[in-house]
N, C-alpha and C positions, 0 to 999 in steps of 0.2 A: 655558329656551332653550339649544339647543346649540350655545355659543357661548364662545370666548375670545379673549383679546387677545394680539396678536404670535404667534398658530402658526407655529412653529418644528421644523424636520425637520432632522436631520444624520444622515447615513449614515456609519459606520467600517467601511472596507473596508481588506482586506491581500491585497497579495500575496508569493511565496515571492521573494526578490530570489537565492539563490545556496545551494548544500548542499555535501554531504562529495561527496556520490557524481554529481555533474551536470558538465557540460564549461563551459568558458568561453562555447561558440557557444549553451550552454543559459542561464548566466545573462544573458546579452546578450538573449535571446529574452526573457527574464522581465522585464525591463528595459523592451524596446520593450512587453509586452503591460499594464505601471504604466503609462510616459508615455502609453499612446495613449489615455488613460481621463481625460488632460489637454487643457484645451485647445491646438492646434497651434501658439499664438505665446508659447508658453514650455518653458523648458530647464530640468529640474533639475541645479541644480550637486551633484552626489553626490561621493562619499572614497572611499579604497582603505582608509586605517582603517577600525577597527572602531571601532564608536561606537552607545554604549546607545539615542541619541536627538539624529538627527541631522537641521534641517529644511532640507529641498531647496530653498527659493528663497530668493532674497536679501530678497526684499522678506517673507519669511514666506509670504505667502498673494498667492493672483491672486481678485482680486473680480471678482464678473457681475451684475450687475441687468437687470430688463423693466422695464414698463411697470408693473407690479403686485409685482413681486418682488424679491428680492435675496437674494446670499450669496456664498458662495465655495469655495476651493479651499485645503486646506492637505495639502500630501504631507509626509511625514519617512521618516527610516530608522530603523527600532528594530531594529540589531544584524542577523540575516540577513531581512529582514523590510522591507516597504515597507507603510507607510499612508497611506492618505487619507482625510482629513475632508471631506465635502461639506455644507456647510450652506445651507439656503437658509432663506428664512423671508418670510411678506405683509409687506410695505414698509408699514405702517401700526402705531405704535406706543399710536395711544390708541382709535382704536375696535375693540368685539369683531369678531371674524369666525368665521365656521361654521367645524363642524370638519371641516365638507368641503371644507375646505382644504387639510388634510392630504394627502386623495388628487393635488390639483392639486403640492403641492409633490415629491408620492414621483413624478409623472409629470416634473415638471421634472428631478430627479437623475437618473432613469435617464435618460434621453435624452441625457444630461450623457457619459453612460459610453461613447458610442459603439458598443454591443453588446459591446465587450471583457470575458472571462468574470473572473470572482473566484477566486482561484485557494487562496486559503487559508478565507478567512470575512467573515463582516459582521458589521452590527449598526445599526439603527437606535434613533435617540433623538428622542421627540415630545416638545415642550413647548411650553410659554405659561405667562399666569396669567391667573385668574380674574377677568372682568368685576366693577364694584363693582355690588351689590347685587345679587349671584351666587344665586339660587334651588338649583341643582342642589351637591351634594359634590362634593369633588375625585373622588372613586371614579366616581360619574356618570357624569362629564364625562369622564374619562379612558376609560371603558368607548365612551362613545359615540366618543372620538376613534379609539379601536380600531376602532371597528366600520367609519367612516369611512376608515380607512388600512388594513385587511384585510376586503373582503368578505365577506361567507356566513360569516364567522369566529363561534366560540362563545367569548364571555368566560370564561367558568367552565371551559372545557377547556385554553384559552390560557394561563390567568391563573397563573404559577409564584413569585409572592410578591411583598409590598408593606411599602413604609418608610417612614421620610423622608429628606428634601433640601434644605438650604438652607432652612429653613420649610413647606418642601412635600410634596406628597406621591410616592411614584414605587412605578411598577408593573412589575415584570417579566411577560415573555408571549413566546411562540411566533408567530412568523410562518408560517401555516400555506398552504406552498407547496408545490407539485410540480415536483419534481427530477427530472432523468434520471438513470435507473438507471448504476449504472456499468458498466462492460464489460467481465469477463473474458476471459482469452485464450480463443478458440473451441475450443480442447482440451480446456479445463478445463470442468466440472461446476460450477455455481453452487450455494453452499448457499440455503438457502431463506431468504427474507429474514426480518429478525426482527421481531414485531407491535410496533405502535406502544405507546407509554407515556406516561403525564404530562410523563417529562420528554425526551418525544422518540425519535424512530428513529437508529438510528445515523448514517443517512442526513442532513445538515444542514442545519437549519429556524434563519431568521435569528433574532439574538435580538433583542427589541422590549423596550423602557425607555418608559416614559411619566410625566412627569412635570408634574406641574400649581404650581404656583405663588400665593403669595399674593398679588402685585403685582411690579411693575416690579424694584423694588431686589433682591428674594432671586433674581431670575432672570438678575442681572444678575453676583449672587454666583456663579451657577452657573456662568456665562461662565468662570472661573477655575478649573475642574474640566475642561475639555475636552481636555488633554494627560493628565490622568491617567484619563479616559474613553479615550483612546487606544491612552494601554498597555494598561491592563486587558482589554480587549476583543481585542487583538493577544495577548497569553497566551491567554485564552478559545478563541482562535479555533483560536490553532495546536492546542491540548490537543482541541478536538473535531475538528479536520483529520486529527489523529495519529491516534485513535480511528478514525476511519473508514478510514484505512491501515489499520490494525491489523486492522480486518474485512474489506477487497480480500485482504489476505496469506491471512489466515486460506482465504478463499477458492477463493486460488489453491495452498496448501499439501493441500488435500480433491483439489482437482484433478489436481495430484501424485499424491497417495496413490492414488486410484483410477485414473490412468492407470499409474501402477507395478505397480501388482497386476493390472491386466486385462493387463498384456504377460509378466508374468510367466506367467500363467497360460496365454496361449498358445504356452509354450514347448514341443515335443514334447519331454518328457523321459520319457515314460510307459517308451519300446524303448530299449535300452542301444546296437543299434544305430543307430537315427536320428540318436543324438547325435554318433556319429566320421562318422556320411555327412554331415551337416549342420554340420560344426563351425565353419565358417566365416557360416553366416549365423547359429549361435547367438552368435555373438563380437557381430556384428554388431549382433546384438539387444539384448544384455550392455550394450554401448558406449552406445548408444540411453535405452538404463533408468538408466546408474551418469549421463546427460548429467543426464538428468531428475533424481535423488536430488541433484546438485551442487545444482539450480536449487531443490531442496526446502530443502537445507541451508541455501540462501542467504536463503531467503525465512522461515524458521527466524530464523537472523540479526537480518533486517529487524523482527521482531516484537519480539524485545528492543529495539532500536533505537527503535523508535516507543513502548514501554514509557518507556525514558531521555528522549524527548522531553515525552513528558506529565510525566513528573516534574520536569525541568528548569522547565519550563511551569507547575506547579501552583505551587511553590515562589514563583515569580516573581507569579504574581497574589495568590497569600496576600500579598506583599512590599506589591506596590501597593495592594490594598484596604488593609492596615494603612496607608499612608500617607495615602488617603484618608478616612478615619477618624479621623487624627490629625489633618487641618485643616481638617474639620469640627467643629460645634460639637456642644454635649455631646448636645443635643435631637434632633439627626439619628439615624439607624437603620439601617445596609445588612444587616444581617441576613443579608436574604435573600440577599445576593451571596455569601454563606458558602457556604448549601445547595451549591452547585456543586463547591464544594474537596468535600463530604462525599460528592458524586454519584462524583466523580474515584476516590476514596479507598476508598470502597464498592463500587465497581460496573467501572469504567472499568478502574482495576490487577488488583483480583482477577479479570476477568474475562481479562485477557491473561495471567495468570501460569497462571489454569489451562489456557486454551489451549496456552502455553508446554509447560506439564510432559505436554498430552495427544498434544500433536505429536510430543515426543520420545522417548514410549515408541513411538508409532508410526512413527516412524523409526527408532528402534533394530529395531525388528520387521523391519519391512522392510529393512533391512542383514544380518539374522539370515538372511533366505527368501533375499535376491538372494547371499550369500557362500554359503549350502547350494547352489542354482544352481552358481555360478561353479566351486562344489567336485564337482559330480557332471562339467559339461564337463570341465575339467582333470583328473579320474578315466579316463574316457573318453577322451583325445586319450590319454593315457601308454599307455593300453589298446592303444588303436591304432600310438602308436608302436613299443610292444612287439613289436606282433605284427607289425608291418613288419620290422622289427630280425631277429625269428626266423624271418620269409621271407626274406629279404639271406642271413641265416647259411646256411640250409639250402642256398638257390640256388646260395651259392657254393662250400658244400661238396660240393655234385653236378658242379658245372662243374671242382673241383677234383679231384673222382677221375675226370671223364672226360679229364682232360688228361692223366695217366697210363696212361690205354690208350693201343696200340700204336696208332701211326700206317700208313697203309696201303701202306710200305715195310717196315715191321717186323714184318709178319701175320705175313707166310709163314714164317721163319726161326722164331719161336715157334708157333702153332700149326698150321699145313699150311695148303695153298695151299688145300686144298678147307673147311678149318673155316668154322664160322658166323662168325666176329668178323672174318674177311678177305673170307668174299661180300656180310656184310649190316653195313658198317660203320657205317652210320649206326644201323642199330636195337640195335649190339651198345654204341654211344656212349649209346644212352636209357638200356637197359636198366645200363649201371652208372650214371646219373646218376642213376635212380630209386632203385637199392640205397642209393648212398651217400649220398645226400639222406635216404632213407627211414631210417637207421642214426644220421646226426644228427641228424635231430628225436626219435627213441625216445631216444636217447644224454642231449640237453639234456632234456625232458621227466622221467626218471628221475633226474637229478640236480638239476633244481629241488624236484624232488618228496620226495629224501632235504636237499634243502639248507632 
């Protein structure tokens, strides 16, 4: 029969409560979009400390029951980080119930949520225990509960490692759900998404715990593991949130690179002249490219940053699972909660570190093309100023030997009243502007030439 006793559902959900780089009116924001995921006739009393673990009501927890159901509500603060436990579970503690239960109780929690989005990660946790005189294994039974809490789902695809707990047994698995894609900026070029794997897309698929139980008492044991279900799941979540930063950046850094190269390249730099007639919309363009390499640099940045996050993160759930391991008894197993630190360690850093080292030769490259640019304009404007500089000079050494011609009181006494430079004074005024313009440009030209 598929059937256990007390089905029990808790969802661990986080949100981001406050960062280095967000405004106050941002963490206020983050603030109102936890509490609205509460019900409306309660206030969490929060601190302006910092505090590893800190829980928002006074009472602890707000309880809800139906007709059929019961559970509640427990928020805290873990440091910049807000969590909420939702549990709910069938109000019947001695006879079995199906495990399509389950679906009834993950429809009661969301609805619970108000549509408000999850803004870092989740995590749900199935349990009960096993009916007396229980035909199916706990693996059975646990498979069927899956099947019942994720439709159309494949156990064998899902299933990412199994232990024990408290006497029992527990399963890790994939919540295999469709996300929306994320959004880059419409400028940018999206890389191509990456194929799915056993242990997931970068993209975040919740994580699913199912644990079966041998009776009343070890499940009751387990009840005293729900704060450190907590944390764990709050590291977990942030270190796959980060990750998934880490592949938006990446993203938007390709974005970068190929909008920098496609504006370089429409720069007309081919004619020596285009560049002094155009020097001002090439500036223009310059400005435009060095905005973008700032926003590359930055995003650059940010990749380390979400690197220092997961690590920060990993460290902290190695901390907690050793703690819960240490009050567990000897018989238990989380093993498989290991795998994850080894997924991190293996896959998750190295893969940022060589993104890191690939981004920043292609920045350095591109600093190398847009400074050659920057050096052919700047080439080009001197070009141009020069040659301005040695029209001024010439101009005004023409305008200065025609100021030493006679003026047309002074003709006659020097050359006769009938000479050319006293009937035609204007054309006798060109014709020395032209000698003597003509005489210093040969004059500078031959002395650049021997200098």
């Amino acid at each position: 029969m598929r059937e256990l006793v007390y089905p029990t559902l808790d969802l661990f959900l986080y949100d981001l409560k406050e960062a280095l780089n967000i405004t106050d009116e941002a963490t206020q924001k983050n603030q109102e979009i936890f509490t609205q995921k509460l019900p409306p006739n309660i206030t969490i009393v929060d601190s302006a400390r910092e505090a590893e673990y800190l829980e928002l009501l006074p009472q602890k927890t707000e309880d809800f029951q139906t007709d059929q159901l019961e559970g509640y509500y427990y928020p805290v603060r873990l440091n910049d980080t807000y969590g909420l436990q939702i549990n709910c579970s069938v109000n019947n503690l001695t006879e079995p119930q199906p495990v399509e239960s389950f679906s009834i109780l993950k429809s009661q929690i969301e609805s619970r949520l108000n549509e408000q989005p999850i803004t870092l990660g989740q995590a749900w946790l199935l349990s009960g225990w096993l009916p007396e005189n229980a035909t199916q294994t706990p693996q059975e039974l646990a498979q069927d509960c899956y099947q019942a809490f994720c439709k159309d789902s494949n156990w064998q695809d899902a299933l990412q490692g199994e232990g024990s707990f408290c006497d029992g047994k527990i399963f890790q698995l994939w919540q295999p759900e469709k996300e929306a894609e994320p959004t880059p900026n419409p400028s940018k070029e999206a890389e191509p998404t990456p194929n799915p794997s056993k242990e997931g897309n970068w993209r975040e698929r919740a994580l699913i715990l199912i644990a079966i139980y041998p009776n009343l008492e070890s499940a009751q044991q387990s009840a005293n593991f729900y704060p450190d279900w907590l944390g764990l799941f709050s590291y977990y979540s942030k270190i796959k949130w980060a990750y998934a930063q880490s592949r938006l950046i990446k993203q938007n850094i390709f974005g970068y690179y190929k909008k920098i190269e496609s504006d370089r390249q429409k720069l007309p730099l081919h004619n020596p002249q285009s560049i002094g007639n155009q020097f001002t919309e090439l500036k223009n363009s310059l400005d435009a490219i060095q905005q973008d390499i700032k926003e590359y640099r930055a995003d650059l940045l940010g990749l380390a940053f979400q690197k220092q996050v997961i690590d920060i993160n990993l460290t902290n759930y190695q901390t907690r699972l050793e703690i819960i391991r240490k009050k567990l008894d000897t018989d238990s197993q989380l093993d498989f909660l290991e795998q994850f630190s080894d997924l991190v360690i293996q896959k998750y850093l190295v893969q940022i570190d060589k993104d890191s080292e690939n981004i920043q030769l292609g920045f350095r490259l591109l600093e190398d093309n847009i400074n050659a640019v920057r050096s052919r304009i700047e080439l080009a404007k001197a070009e141009r100023d020069r040659n301005f500089k040695e029209f001024v000079a010439v101009v005004g050494s023409g305008i200065a030997g025609v100021s030493f011609a006679p003026a047309d009181k002074n003709c006659d006494p020097i050359f006769g009243k009938n000479a050319v430079p006293c009937k035609f004074p204007v054309l006798f005024n060109l014709v020395v502007f032209i000698i003597v313009a003509a005489m210093t440009w040969l004059i500078r030209k031959q002395w650049k030439r021997s200098s």
